[in-house]
C-alpha positions as CSV (number, residue, x, y, z in Angstrom):
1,X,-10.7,29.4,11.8
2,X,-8.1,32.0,11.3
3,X,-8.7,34.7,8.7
4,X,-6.2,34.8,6.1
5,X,-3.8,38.1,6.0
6,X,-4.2,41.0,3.1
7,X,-1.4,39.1,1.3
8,X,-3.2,35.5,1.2
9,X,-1.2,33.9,3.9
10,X,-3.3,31.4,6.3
11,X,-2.3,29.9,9.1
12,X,-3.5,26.3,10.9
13,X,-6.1,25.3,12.8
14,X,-5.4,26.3,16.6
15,X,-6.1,23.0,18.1
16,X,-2.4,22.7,16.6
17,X,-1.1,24.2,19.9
18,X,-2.4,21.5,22.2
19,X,-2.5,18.6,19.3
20,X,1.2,19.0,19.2
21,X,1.9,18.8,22.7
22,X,-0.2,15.8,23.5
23,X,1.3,14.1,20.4
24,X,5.0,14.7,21.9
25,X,4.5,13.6,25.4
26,X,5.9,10.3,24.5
27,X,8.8,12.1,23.4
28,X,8.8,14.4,26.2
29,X,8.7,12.0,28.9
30,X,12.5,12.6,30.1
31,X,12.2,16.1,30.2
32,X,9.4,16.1,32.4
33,X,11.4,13.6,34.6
34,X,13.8,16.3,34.9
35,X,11.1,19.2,35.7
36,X,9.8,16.6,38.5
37,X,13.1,16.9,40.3
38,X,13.8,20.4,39.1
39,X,10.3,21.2,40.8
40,X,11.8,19.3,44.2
41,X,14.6,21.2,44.6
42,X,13.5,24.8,43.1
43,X,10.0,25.1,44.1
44,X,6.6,24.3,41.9
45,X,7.0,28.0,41.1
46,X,10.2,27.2,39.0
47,X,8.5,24.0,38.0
48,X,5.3,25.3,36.4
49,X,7.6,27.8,34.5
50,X,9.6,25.7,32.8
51,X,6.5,23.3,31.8
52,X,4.9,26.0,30.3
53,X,7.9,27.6,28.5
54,X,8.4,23.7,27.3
55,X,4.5,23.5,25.8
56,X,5.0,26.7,24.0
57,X,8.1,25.5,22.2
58,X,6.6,22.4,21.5
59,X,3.3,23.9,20.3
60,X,3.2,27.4,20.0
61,X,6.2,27.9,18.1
62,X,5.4,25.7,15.5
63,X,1.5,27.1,14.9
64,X,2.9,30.5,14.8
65,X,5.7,30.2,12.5
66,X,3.7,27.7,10.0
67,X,2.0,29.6,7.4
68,X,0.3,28.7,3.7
69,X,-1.3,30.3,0.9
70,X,-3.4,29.0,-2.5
71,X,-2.8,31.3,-5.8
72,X,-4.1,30.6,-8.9
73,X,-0.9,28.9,-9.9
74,X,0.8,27.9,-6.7
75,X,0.7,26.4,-3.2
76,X,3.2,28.2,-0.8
77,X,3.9,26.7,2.7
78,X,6.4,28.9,5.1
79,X,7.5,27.0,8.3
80,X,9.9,27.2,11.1
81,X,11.7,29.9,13.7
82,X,15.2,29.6,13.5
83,X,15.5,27.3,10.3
84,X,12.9,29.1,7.9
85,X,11.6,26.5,5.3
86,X,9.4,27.8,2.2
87,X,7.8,25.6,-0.1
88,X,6.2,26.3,-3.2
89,X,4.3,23.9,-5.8
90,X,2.8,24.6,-8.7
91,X,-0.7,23.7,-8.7
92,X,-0.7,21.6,-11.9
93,X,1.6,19.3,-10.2
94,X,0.1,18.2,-7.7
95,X,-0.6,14.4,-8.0
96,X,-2.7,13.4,-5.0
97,X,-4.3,14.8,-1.4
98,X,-4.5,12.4,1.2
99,X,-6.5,13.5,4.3
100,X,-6.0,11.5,7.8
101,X,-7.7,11.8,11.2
102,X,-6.6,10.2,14.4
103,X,-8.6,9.6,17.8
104,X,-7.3,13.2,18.8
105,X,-8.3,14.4,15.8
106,X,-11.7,13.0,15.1
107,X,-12.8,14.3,18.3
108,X,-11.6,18.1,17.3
109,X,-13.0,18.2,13.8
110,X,-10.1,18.2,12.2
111,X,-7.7,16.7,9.3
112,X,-4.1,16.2,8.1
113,X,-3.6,17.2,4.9
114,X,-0.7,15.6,2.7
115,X,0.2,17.4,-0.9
116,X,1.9,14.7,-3.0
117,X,3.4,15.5,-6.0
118,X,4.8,12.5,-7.5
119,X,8.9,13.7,-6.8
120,X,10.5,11.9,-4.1
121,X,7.6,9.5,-2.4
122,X,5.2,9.9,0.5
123,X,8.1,11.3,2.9
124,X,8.2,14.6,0.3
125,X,5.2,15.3,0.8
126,X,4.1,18.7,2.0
127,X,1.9,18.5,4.8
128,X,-0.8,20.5,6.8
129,X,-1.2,19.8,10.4
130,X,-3.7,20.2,11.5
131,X,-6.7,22.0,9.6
132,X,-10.5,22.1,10.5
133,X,-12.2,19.5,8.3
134,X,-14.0,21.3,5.8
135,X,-11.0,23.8,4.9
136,X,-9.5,20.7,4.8
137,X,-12.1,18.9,2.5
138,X,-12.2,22.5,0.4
139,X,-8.5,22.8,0.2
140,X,-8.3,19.2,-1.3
141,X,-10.7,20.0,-4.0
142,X,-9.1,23.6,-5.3
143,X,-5.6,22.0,-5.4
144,X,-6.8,19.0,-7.8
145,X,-8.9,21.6,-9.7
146,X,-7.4,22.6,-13.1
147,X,-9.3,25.6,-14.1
148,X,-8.7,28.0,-11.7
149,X,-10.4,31.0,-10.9
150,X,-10.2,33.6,-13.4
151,X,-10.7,36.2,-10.7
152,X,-7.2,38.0,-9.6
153,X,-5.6,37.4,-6.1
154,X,-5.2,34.5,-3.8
155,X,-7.9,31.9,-3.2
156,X,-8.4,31.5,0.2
157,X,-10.2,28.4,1.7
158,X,-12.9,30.5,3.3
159,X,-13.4,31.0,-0.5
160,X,-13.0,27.8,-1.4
161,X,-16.1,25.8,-1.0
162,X,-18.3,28.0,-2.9
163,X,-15.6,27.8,-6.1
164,X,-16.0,24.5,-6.1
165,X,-19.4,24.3,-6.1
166,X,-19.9,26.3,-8.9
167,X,-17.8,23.6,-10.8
168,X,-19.8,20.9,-9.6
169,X,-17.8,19.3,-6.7
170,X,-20.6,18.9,-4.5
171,X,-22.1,16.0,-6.8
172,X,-21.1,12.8,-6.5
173,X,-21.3,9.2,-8.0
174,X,-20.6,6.7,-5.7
175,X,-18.5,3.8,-6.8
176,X,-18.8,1.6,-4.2
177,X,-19.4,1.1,-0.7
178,X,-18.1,-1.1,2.2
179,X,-20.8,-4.4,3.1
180,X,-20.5,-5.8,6.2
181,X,-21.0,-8.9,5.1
182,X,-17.3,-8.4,3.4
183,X,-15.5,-8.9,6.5
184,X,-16.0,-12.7,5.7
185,X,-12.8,-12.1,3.6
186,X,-10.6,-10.8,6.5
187,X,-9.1,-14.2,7.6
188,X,-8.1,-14.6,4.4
189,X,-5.3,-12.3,4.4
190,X,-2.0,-12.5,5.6
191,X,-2.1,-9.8,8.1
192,X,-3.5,-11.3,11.2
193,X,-0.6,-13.8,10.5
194,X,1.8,-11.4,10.7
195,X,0.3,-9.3,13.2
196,X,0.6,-12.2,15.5
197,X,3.9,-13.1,14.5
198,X,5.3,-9.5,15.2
199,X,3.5,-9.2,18.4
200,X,4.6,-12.9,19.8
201,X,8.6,-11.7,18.8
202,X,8.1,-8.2,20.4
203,X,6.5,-10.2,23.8
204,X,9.4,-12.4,23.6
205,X,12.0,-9.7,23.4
206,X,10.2,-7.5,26.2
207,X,9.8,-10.8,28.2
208,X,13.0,-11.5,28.2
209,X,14.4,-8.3,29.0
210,X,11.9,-7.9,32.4
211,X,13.4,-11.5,33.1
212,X,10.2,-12.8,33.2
213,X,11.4,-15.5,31.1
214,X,13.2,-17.6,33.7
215,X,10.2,-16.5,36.2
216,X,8.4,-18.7,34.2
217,X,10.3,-21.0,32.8
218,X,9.5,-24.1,35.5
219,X,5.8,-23.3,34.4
220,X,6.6,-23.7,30.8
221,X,8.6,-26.4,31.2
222,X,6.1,-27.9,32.8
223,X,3.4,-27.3,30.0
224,X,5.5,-28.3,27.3
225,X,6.6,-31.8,28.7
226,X,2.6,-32.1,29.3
227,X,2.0,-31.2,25.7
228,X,5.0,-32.9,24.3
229,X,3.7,-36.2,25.7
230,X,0.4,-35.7,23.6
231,X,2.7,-36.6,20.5
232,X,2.9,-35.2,17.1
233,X,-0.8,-36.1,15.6
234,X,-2.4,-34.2,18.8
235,X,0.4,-31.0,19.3
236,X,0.9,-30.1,15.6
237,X,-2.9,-29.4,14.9
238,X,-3.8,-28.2,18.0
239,X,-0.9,-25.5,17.6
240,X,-1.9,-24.8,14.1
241,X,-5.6,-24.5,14.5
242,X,-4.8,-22.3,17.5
243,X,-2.4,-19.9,14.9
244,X,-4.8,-19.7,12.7
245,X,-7.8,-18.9,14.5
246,X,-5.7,-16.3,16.6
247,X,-4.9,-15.0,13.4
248,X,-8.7,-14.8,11.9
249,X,-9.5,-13.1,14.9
250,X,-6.8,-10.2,14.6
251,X,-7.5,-9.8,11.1
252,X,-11.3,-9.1,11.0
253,X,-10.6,-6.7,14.5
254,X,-7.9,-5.0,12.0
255,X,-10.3,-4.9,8.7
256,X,-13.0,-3.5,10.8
257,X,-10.7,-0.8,12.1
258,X,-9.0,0.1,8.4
259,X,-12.0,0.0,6.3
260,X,-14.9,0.6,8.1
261,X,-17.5,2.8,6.3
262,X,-15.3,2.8,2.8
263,X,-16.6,5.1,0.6
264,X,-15.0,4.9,-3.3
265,X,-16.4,8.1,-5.0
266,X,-16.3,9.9,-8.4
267,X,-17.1,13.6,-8.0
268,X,-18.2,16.3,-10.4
269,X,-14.9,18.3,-10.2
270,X,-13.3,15.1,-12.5
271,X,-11.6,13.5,-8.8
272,X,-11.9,9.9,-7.5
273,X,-11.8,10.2,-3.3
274,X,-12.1,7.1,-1.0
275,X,-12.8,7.7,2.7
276,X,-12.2,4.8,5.1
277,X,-11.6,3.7,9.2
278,X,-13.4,3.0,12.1
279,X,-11.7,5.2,14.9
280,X,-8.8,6.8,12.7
281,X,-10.1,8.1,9.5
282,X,-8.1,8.1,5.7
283,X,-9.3,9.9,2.9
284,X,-7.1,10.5,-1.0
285,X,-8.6,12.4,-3.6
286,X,-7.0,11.3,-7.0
287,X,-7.1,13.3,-10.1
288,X,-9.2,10.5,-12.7
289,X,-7.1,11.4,-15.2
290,X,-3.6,10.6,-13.1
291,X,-5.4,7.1,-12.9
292,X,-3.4,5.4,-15.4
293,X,-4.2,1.6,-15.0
294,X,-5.7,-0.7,-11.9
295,X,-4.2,-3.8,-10.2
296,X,-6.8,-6.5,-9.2
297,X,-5.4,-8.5,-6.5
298,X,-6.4,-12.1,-5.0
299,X,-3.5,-13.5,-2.2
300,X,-3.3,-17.0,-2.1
301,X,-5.5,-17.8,0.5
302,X,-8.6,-15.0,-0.3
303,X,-8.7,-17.1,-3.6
304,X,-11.1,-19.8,-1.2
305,X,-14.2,-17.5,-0.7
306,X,-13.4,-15.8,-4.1
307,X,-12.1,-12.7,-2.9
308,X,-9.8,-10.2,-3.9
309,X,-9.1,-6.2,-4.2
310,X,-8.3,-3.3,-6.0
311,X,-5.6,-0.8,-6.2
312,X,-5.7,2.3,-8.4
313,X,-2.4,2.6,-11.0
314,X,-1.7,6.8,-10.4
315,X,0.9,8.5,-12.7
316,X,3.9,10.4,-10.5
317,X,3.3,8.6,-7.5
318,X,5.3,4.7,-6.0
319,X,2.3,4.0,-4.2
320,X,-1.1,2.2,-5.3
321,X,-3.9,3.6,-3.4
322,X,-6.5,1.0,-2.8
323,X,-9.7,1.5,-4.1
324,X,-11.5,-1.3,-2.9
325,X,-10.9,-3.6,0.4
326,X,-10.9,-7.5,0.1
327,X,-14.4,-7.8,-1.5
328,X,-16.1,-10.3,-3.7
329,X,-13.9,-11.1,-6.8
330,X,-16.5,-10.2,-9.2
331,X,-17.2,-6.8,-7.6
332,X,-13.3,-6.0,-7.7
333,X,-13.4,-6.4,-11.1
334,X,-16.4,-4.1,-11.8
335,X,-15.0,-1.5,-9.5
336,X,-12.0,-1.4,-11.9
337,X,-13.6,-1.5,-14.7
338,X,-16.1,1.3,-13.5
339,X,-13.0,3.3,-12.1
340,X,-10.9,3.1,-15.5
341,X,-14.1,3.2,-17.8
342,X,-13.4,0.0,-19.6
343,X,-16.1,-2.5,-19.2
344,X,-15.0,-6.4,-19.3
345,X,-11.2,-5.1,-19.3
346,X,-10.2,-7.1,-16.1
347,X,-11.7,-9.7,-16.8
348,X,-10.3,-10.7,-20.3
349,X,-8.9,-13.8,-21.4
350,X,-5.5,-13.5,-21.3
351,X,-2.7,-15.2,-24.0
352,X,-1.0,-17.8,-21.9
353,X,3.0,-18.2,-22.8
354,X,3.4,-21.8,-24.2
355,X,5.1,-24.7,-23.6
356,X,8.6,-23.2,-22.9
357,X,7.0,-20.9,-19.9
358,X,5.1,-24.2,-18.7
359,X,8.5,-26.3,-18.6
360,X,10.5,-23.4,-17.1
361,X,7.8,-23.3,-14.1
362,X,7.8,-26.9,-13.3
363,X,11.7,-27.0,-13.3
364,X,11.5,-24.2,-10.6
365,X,8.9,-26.2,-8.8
366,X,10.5,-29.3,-9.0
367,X,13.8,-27.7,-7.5
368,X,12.1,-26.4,-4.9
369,X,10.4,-29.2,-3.9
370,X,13.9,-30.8,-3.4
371,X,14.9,-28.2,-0.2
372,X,11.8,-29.2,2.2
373,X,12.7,-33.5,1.3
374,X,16.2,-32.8,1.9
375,X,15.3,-31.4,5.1
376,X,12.3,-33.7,6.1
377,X,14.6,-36.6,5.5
378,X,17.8,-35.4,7.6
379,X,15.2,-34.6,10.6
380,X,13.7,-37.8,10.1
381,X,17.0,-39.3,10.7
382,X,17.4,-38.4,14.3
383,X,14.0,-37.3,15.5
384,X,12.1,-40.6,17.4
385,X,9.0,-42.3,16.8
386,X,5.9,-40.3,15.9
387,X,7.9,-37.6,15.2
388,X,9.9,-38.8,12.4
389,X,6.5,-39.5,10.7
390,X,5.2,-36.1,11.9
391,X,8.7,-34.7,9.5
392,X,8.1,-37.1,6.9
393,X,4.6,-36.0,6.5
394,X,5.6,-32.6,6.6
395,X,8.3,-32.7,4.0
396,X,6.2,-34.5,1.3
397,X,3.7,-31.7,2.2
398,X,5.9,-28.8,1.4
399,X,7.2,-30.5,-1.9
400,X,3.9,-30.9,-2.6
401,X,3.1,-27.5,-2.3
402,X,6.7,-26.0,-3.8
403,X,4.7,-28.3,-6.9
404,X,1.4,-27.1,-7.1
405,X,2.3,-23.6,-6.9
406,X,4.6,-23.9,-10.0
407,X,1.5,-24.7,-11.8
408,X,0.0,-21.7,-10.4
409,X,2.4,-19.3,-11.6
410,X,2.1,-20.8,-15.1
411,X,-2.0,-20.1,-14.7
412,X,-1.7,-16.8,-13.9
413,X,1.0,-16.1,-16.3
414,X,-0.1,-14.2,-19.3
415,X,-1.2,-11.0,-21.1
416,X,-4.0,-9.7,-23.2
417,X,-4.5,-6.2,-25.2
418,X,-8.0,-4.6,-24.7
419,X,-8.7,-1.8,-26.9
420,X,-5.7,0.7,-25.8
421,X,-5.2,-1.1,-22.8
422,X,-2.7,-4.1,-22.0
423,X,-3.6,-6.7,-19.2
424,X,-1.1,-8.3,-17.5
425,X,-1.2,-11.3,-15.2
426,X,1.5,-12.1,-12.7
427,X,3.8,-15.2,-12.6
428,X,3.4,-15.2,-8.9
429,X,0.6,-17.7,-7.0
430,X,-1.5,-15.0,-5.7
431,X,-3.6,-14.1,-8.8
432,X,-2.9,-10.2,-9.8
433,X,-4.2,-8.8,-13.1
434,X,-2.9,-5.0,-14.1
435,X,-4.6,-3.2,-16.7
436,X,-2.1,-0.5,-18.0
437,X,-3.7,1.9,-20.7
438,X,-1.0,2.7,-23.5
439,X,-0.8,5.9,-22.6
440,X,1.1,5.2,-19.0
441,X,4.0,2.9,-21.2
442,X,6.6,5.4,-21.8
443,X,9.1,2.3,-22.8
444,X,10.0,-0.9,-22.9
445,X,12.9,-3.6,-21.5
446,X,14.0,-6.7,-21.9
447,X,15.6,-8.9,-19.4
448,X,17.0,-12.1,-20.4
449,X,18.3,-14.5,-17.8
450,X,21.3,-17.6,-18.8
451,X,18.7,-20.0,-18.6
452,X,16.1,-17.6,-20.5
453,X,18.5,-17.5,-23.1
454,X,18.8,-21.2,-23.7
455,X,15.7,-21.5,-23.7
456,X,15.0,-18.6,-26.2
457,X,12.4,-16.6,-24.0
458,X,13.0,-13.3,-22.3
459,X,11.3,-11.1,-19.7
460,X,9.6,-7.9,-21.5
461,X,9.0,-5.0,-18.7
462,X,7.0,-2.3,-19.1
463,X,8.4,1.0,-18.2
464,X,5.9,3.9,-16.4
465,X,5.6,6.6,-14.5
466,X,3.0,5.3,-12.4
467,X,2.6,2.8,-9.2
468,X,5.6,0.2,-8.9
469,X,7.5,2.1,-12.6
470,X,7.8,-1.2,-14.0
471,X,5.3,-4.7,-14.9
472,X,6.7,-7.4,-16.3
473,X,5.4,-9.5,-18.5
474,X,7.8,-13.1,-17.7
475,X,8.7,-15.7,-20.3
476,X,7.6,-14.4,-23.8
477,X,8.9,-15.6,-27.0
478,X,10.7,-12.8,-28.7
479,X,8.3,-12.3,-32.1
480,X,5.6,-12.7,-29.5
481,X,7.4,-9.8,-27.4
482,X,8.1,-7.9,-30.6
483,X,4.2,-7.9,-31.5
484,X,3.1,-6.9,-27.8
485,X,5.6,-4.1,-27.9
486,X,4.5,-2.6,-31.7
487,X,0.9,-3.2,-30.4
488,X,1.7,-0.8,-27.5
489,X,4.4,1.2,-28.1
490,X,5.0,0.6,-32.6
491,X,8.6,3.0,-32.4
492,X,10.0,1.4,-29.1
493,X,10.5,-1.8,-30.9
494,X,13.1,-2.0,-32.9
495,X,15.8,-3.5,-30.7
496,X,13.0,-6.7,-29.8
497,X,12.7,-7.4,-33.3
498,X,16.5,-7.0,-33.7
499,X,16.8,-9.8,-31.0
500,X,13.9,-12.0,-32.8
501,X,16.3,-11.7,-35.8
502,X,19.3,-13.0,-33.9
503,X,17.6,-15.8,-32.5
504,X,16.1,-16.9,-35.9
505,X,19.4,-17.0,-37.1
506,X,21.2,-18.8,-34.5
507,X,23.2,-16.0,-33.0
508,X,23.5,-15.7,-29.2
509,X,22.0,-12.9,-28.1
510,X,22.6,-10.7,-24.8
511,X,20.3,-8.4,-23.2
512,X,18.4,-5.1,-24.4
């Protein structure tokens, strides 16, 4: 490690240099093309020349010219030769530190670091790379520490680690913990679907631009006829159990690789830090008291074995980090309740939205159901034999679905208040619950649709600075929206109960 200079400044780890380099040979690949013929016609001389004058702009330059420094009140970052960058945040704003190791990096002992600080998303944030793990480890700890040293000068992070163990760091509650026997919940999710949809387009695409489509198109021609005589009852659920064990397959190879040895910890210095991934590795450390809320998520299909996961609700940042993988439903719910200290808060019986919410679900439903018969029965007008029954079938199946998930999103409709916080739960037919405590609401909206106003319900949002900025809460009754609103937020509601008024008296009403 590099010593830092008499005025503070530090510089990265060296493995930068060659980090950098192997990183942009992807990049790179045309000008080393053009040192291969260069190197023909001018000698190897000429050609080792150029190569090396090419790795030390690529790596050298950026190592030297990248510099960073910790005060008391301030990180500084200088970077750049020609176009000179400095960046300075103030300690106290910093919102989050995510670490991140590659293959390359593992192997080196080292880390990325990324400052966030809540203005302008993940792509503002500063970032370190690369440093050697523990200054990285010890420089995530003194930014998220509050009380900084009283001594005078800059901290730097050969100092660090013993600072923080004099605030107690080093100790450590764990939260929870990865179990292998979690991976049952992988083919659950949606992403070895989509994995294997992206990578059968992208094989299409390449496929046909190498030709190799018409090279073997008498073969699949071939296969398909063969498989085409089979009929309907034999082809559609030998192509769909195919899919989806394809799909399992991808998406416990891919949960393995993500969350392998998750760690979800609570240490001393008042931070929450997950660590988690099998060849790459992905560590945030989160101030607990930017945790504002938590978002207990079960997808459609994870809902089977009873699974689901959590995501933490951080103030000045878009993103929920996750703090639990797809896990057992009622261990999602503890780790959220352990996280935000609010036992049985998740878990609460929520206030379901009457009659009016009910109706307006089914008439969506109902409507939707209409799209997949319309189509079933103008396929089922030309299509022959087995096949118009295989459309048929497969019509009445989707309307059956569009039906039964209308009744979903009227089951996981609702809200609750718990103490100071609220808990909301999704009209959507995956089952989310967020638990927001009061003091993330910084306001309140209301949304009211034509049809929401003949109905006389609206949508109330909750406006925050943290995770997606706004939760809404569908299909409330205006008094009921004026109570949830003074419950939360008692000088916000004014213009609900002005709207409660209107619609007692039989005035129209727009939106507030």
């Amino acid at each position: 490690m590099t010593r830092p200079d008499a005025a503070g400044w530090n510089r990265l780890s060296p493995w930068a240099i060659g980090t950098r380099v192997v990183k942009s040979l992807p990049s790179l690949v045309p000008a080393l093309i053009g040192l291969v013929f260069l190197g023909r016609s001018s000698g190897p001389v000429v050609w080792a020349i150029v190569a090396l004058l090419l790795a030390a702009a690529v790596g050298l330059v950026p190592w030297l010219t990248t510099t960073y420094r910790v005060t008391p009140t301030q990180l500084e970052v200088r970077r750049g030769l020609l176009r000179r960058e400095n960046s300075t945040v103030r300690r106290d704003r910093v919102r989050s530190v995510d670490s991140e190791a590659g293959p390359l990096e593992r192997v080196l002992g080292l880390r990325i670091l990324k400052i966030g600080t809540g203005v302008g998303g993940e792509h503002h944030a500063i970032r370190l790379d690369p440093l050697r793990a523990d200054v990285a480890d010890a420089l995530a700890r003194e930014l998220l520490r509050r009380t900084p040293n009283d001594g005078a000068g800059q901290a730097s992070p050969a100092e660090v680690p013993s600072r923080a163990e004099d605030h107690g760091a080093a100790a450590e509650i764990e939260i929870a913990r990865m179990n292998p026997a979690w991976i049952r919940y992988a083919p659950f999710s949606l992403t070895g679907l989509a994995t294997v949809a992206a990578v059968g387009g992208v094989g299409l695409r390449v496929s046909s631009d190498l030709d190799l489509t018409d090279a073997g198109s008498e073969t699949a021609a071939r296969w398909g006829e063969q498989l085409w005589a089979l009929g309907p009852i034999v082809v559609i659920p030998f192509a769909v159990i195919a899919l989806l064990l394809v799909a399992a397959a991808v998406s416990v190879v891919a949960y393995v690789f993500a969350f392998w040895g998750f760690r979800l910890t609570r240490r001393g210095d008042g931070t929450l830090h997950t660590t988690r991934g099998l060849v790459s590795t992905n560590s945030i450390t989160l101030e607990r008291k930017r945790i504002r809320g938590a978002r207990v998520h079960q997808p459609i299909l994870m809902r089977i074995p009873h699974g689901a996961k959590v995501f933490g609700l951080a103030s000045g940042s878009t993103r929920h980090p996750m703090l639990l993988p797809p896990a057992p439903e009622s261990r999602a719910r503890e780790v959220a309740d352990v996280t935000l200290g609010r036992p049985g808060t998740v878990g609460a019986t929520t206030v379901q939205h009457g009659p009016i919410a009910h109706r307006r679900r089914w008439t969506r439903g109902a409507l939707s159901a209409l799209l997949p018969l319309a189509a079933g029965g103008a396929a089922a007008a030309w299509l022959p034999g087995a096949w118009r029954v295989a459309a048929t079938v497969a019509a009445v199946l989707l309307a059956v679905v569009a039906v039964v998930s209308a009744e979903l999103r009227y089951r996981n409709l609702g809200h609750a208040i718990v103490g100071d916080a609220l808990v909301i739960g999704e009209c959507a037919v995956a089952r989310s619950r967020t638990v927001l405590e009061f003091d993330g609401v910084v306001g309140w909206v209301t949304r009211e649709s034509v049809f929401q106003r003949r109905s006389g319900v609206l949508t109330l949002i909750a406006a925050t600075a943290v995770g997606a900025r706004r939760y809404r809460i569908t299909d409330l009754e205006p008094d009921a929206a004026a109570a949830l609103a003074a419950a939360v937020l008692p000088r916000t509601v004014e213009p609900i109960r002005e709207r409660t008024t209107r619609v007692i008296s039989g005035e129209s009403a727009g939106t507030t």
